[in-house]
Backbone as JSON Lines, residues from 0, in Angstrom:
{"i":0,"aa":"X","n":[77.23,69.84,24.5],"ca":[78.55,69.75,23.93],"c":[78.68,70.86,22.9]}
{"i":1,"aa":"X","n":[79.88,71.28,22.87],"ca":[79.95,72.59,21.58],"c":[80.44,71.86,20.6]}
{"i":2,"aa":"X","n":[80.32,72.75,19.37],"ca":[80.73,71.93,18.29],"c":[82.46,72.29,18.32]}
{"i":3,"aa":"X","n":[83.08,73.31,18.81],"ca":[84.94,72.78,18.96],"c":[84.87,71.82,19.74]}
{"i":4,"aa":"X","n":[84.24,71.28,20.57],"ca":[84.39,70.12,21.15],"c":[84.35,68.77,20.3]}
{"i":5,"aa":"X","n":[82.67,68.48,19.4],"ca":[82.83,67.3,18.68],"c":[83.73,67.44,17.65]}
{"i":6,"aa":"X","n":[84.19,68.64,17.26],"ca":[85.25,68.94,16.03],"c":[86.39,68.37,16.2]}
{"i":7,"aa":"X","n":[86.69,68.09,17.78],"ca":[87.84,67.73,18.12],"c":[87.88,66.08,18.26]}
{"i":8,"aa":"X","n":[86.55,66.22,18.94],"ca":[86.37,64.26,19.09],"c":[86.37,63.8,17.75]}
{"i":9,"aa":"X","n":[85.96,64.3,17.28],"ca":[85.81,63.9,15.62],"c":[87.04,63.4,14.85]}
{"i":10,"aa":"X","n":[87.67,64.42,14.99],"ca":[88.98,64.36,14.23],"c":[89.88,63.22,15.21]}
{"i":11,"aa":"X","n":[89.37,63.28,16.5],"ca":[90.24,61.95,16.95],"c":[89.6,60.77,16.44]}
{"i":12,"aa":"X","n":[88.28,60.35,16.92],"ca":[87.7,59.13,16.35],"c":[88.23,58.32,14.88]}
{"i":13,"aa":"X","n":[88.46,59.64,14.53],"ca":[88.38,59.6,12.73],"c":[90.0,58.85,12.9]}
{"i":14,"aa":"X","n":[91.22,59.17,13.78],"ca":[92.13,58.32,13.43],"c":[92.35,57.33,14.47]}
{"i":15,"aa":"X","n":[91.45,57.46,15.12],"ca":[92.02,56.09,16.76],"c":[90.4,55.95,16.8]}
{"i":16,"aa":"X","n":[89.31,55.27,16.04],"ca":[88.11,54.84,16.46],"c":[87.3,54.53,17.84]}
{"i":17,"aa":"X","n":[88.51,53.98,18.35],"ca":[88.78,53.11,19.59],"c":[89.54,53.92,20.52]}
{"i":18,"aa":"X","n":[89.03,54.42,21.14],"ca":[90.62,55.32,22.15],"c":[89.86,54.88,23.01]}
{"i":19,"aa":"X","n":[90.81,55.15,24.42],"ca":[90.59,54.59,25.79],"c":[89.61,55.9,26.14]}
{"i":20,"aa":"X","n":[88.43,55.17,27.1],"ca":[88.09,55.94,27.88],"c":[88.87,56.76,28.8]}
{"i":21,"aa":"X","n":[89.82,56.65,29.43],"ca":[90.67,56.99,30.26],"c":[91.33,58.53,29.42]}
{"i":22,"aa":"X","n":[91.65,58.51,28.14],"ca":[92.36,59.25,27.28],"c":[91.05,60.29,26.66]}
{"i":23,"aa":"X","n":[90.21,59.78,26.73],"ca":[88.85,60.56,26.35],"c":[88.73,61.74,27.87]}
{"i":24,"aa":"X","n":[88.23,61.04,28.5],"ca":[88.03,61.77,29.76],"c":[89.08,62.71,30.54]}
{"i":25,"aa":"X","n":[90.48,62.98,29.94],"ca":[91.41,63.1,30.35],"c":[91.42,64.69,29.17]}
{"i":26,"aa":"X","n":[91.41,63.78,28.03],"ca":[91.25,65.12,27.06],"c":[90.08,66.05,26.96]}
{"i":27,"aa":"X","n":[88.68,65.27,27.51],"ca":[87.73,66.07,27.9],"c":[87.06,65.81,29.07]}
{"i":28,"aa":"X","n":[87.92,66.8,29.86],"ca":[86.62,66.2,31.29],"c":[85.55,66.63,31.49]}
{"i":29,"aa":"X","n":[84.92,67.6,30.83],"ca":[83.64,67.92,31.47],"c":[82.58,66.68,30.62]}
{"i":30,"aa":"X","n":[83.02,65.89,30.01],"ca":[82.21,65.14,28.94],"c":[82.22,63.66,29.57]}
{"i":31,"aa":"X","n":[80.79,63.15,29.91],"ca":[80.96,61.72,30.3],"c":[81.4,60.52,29.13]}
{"i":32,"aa":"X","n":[82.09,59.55,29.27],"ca":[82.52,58.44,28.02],"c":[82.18,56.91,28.53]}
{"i":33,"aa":"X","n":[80.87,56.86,28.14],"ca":[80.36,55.38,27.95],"c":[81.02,54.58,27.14]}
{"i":34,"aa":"X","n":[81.25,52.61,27.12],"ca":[81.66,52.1,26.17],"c":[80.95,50.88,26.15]}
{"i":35,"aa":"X","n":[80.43,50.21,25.4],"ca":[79.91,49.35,25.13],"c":[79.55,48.24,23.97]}
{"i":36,"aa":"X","n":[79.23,46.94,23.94],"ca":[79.22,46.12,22.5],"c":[78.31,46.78,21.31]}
{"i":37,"aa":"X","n":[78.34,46.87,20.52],"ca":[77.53,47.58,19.05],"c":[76.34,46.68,19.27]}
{"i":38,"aa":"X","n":[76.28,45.3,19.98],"ca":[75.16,44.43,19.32],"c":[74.48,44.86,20.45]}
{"i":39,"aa":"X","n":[74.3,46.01,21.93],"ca":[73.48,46.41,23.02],"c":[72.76,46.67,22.04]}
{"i":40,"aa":"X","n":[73.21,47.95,20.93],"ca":[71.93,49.33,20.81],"c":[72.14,48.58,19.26]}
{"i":41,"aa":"X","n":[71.42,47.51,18.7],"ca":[71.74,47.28,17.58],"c":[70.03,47.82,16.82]}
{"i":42,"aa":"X","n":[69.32,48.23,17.54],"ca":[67.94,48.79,16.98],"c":[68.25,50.32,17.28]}
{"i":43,"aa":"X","n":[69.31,50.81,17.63],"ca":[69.22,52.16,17.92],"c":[70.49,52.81,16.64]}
{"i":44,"aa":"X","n":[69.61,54.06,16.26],"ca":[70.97,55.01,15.04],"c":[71.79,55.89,15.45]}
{"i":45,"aa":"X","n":[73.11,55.49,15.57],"ca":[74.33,55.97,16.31],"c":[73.94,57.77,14.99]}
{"i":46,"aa":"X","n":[74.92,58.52,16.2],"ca":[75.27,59.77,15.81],"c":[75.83,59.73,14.59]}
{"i":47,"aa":"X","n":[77.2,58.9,14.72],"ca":[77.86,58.86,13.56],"c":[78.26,57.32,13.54]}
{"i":48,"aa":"X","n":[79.36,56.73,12.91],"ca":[79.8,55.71,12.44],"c":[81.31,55.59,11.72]}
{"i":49,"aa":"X","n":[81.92,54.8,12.44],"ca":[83.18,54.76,12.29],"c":[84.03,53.55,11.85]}
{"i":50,"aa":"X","n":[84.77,53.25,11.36],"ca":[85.12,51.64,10.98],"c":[84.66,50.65,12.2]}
{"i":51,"aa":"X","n":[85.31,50.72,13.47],"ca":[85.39,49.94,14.21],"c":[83.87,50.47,15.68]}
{"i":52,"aa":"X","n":[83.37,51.74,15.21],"ca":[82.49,51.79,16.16],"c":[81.19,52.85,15.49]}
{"i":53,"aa":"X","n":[80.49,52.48,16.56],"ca":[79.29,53.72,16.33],"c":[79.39,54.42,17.46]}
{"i":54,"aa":"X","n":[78.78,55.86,17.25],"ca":[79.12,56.63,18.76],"c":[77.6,57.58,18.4]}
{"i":55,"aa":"X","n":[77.13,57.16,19.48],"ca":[75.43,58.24,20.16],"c":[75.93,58.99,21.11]}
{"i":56,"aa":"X","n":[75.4,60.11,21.32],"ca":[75.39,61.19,21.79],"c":[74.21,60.62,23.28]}
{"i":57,"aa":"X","n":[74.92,61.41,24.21],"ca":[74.2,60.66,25.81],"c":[73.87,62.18,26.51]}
{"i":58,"aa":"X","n":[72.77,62.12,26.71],"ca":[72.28,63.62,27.54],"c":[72.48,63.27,29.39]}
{"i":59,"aa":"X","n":[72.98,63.24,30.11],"ca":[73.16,63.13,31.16],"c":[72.31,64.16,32.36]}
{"i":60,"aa":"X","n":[71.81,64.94,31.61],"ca":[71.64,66.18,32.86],"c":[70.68,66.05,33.67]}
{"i":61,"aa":"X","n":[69.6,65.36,33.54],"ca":[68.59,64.86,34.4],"c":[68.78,63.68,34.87]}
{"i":62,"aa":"X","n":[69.88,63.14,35.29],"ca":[70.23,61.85,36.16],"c":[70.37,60.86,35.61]}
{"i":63,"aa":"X","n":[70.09,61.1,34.72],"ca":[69.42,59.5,33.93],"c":[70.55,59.39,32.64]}
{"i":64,"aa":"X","n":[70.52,58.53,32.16],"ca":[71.58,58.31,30.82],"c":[70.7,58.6,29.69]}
{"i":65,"aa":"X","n":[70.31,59.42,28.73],"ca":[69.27,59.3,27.75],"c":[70.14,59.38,26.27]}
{"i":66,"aa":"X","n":[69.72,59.16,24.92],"ca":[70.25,59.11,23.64],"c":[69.31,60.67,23.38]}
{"i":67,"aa":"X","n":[70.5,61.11,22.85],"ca":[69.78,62.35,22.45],"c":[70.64,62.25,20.52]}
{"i":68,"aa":"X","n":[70.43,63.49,19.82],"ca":[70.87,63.79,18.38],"c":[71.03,65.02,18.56]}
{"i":69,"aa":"X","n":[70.68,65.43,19.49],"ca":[71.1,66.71,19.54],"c":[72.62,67.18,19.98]}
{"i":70,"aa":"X","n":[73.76,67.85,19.94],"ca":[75.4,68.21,20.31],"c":[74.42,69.35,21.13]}
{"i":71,"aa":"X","n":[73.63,69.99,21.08],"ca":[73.49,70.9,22.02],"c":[73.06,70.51,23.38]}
{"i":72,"aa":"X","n":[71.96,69.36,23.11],"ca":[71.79,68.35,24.57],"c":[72.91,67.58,24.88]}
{"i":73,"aa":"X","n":[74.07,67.33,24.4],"ca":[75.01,66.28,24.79],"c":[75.68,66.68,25.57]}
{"i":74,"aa":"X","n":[75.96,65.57,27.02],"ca":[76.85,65.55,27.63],"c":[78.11,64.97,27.66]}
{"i":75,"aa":"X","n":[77.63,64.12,26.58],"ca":[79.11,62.97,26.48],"c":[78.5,62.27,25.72]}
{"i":76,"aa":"X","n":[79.18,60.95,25.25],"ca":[79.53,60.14,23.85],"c":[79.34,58.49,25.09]}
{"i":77,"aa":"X","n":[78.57,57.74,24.01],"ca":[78.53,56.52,23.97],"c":[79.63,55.79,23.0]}
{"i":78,"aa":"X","n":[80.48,55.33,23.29],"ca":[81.6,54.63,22.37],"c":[80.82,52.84,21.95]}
{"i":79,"aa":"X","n":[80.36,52.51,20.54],"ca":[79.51,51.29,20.96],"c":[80.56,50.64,20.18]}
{"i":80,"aa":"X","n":[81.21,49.7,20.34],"ca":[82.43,48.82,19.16],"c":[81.82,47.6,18.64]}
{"i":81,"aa":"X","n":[82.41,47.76,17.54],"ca":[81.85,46.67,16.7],"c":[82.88,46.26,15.85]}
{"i":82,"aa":"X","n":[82.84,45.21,14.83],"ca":[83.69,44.56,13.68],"c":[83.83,45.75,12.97]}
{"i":83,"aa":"X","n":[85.14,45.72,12.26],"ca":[85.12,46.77,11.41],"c":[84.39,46.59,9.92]}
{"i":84,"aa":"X","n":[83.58,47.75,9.65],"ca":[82.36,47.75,8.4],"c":[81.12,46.82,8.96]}
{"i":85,"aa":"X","n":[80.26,46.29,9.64],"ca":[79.61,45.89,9.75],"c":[78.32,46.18,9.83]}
């Protein structure tokens, strides 16, 4: 992922936490968009953190779904939702 890319997810997250996958993938297609409950990866440390979600970074390129920290390994965003502040 480049960073004008998360610059951009960013600044969306930051006012719609929650956006549709559909609207994600639409605004970025080369980027895969996972979504899932906060309490799956509740032993795992999201990328960042948002009122209503946490979002990890997902390396896709070897077939497999992996958590990476790296934006240079990222293929796309895990959307994980949760209560807001929790």
């Amino acid at each position: 992922m480049e960073d004008s890319e998360w610059t951009r997810l960013d600044g969306l997250l930051v006012t719609q936490p929650t956006p549709s996958l559909a609207a994600l993938r639409q605004d970025f297609p080369g980027l895969v968009f996972v979504r899932c409950d906060a309490e799956d990866l509740a032993d795992s440390s999201p990328f960042r953190r948002y009122p209503t979600a946490d979002v990890f970074l997902v390396d896709t390129r070897n077939h497999c779904l992996s958590m990476t920290q790296s934006l240079a390994e990222a293929t796309g965003l895990l959307v994980a939702e949760r209560a807001p502040d929790t």
